[in-house]
C-alpha positions in Angstrom: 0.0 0.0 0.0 1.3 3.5 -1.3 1.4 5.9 1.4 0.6 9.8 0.2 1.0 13.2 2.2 -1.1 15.7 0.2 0.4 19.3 0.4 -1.7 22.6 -0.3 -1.0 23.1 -3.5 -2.4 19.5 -4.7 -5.6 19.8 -2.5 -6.0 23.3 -4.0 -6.2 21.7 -7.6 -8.4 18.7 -6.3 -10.9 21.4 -5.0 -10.7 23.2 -8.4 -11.1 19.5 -10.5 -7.8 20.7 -12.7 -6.1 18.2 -14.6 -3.7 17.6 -11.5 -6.3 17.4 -9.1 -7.7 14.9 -11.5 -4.2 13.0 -10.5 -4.8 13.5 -6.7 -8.3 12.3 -6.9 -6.9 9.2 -8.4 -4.0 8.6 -6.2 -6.4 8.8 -3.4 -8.1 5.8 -4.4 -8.1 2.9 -2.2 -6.0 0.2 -1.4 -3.4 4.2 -0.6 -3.5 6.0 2.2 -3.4 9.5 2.2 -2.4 11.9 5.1 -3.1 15.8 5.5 -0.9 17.6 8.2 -3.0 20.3 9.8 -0.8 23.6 8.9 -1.6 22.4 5.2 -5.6 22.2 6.6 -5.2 25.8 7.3 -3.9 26.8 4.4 -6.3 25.4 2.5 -9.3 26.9 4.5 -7.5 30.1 3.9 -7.2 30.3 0.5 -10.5 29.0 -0.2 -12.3 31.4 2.0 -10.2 34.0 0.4 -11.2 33.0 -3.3 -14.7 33.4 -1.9 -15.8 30.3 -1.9 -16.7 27.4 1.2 -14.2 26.7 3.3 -16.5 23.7 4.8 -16.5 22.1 1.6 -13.0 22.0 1.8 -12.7 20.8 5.1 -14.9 18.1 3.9 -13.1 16.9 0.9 -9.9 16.8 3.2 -11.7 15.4 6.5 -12.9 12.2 3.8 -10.1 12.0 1.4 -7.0 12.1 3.9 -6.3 11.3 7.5 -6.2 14.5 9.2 -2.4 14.3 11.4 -1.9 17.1 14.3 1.1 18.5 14.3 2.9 17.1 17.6 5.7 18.7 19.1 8.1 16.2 17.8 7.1 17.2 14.4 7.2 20.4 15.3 10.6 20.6 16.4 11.9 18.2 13.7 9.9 20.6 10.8 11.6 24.0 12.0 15.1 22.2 12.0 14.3 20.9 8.6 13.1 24.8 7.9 16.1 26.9 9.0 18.1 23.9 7.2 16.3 24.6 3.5 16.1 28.7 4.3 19.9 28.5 3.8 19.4 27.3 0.2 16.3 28.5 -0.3 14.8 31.8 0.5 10.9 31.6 0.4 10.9 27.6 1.6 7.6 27.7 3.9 7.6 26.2 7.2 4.1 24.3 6.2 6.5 22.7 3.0 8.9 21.7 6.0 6.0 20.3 8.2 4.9 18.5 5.1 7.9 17.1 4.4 9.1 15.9 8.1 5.9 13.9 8.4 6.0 12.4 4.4 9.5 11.2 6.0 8.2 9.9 9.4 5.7 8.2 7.9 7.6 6.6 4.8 5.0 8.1 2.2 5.8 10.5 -1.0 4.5 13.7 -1.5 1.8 15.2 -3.4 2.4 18.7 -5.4 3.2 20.7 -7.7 4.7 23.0 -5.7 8.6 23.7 -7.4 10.3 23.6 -3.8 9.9 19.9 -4.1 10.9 19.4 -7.7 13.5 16.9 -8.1 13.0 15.4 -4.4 13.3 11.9 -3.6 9.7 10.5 -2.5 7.9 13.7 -4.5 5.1 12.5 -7.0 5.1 16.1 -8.9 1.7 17.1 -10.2 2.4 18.7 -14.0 
């Protein structure tokens, strides 16, 4: 079983039915499991409330396509070494892309997006 964590950008597109949310849909499909780290929940909500449209539809989509995963303080601590490590290299890296990936590496999964910070990653399936 393929294990997925789903980062904003992807859920943004499967929200939007794009052609690469059209891939997210289908690598949601049973028997994978997909995970949603809540920083990327909020960012989500936020940019769907600010495009004016439901937020609670969004939270829906996520709350029954994924498995919603707090962020714990081991996460925590392990995503904002991971941060100030890729800030070094990489000036606009977002602590949500470090959360995402710290828990796509805890739990042994690849990661869902287009977003270019991830482009050429190990463990990245790249959207486009």
């Amino acid at each position: 079983m393929t294990r997925y964590v789903i980062d904003s950008y992807a859920w943004i597109e499967y929200l939007e039915g794009s052609k690469e949310g059209a891939r997210v849909r289908d690598l949601l499909q049973p028997p994978a499991e997909a995970y949603t780290p809540t920083p990327v929940v909020a960012e989500v909500t936020s940019k769907t409330a600010r495009r004016g449209r439901d937020a609670s539809v969004a939270w829906l989509a996520l709350r029954g396509s994924s498995i919603i995963v707090p962020l714990d303080g081991e996460t925590a601590r392990a995503a904002g070494a991971l941060h100030a490590q890729y800030r070094r290299k990489v000036s606009d890296f977002a602590m949500t892309d470090a959360v995402v990936l710290t828990l796509a590496r805890k739990l042994d999964a690849k990661i869902v997006t287009a977003d270019p910070h991830f482009r050429g990653m190990r463990g990245v399936e790249f959207l486009g």
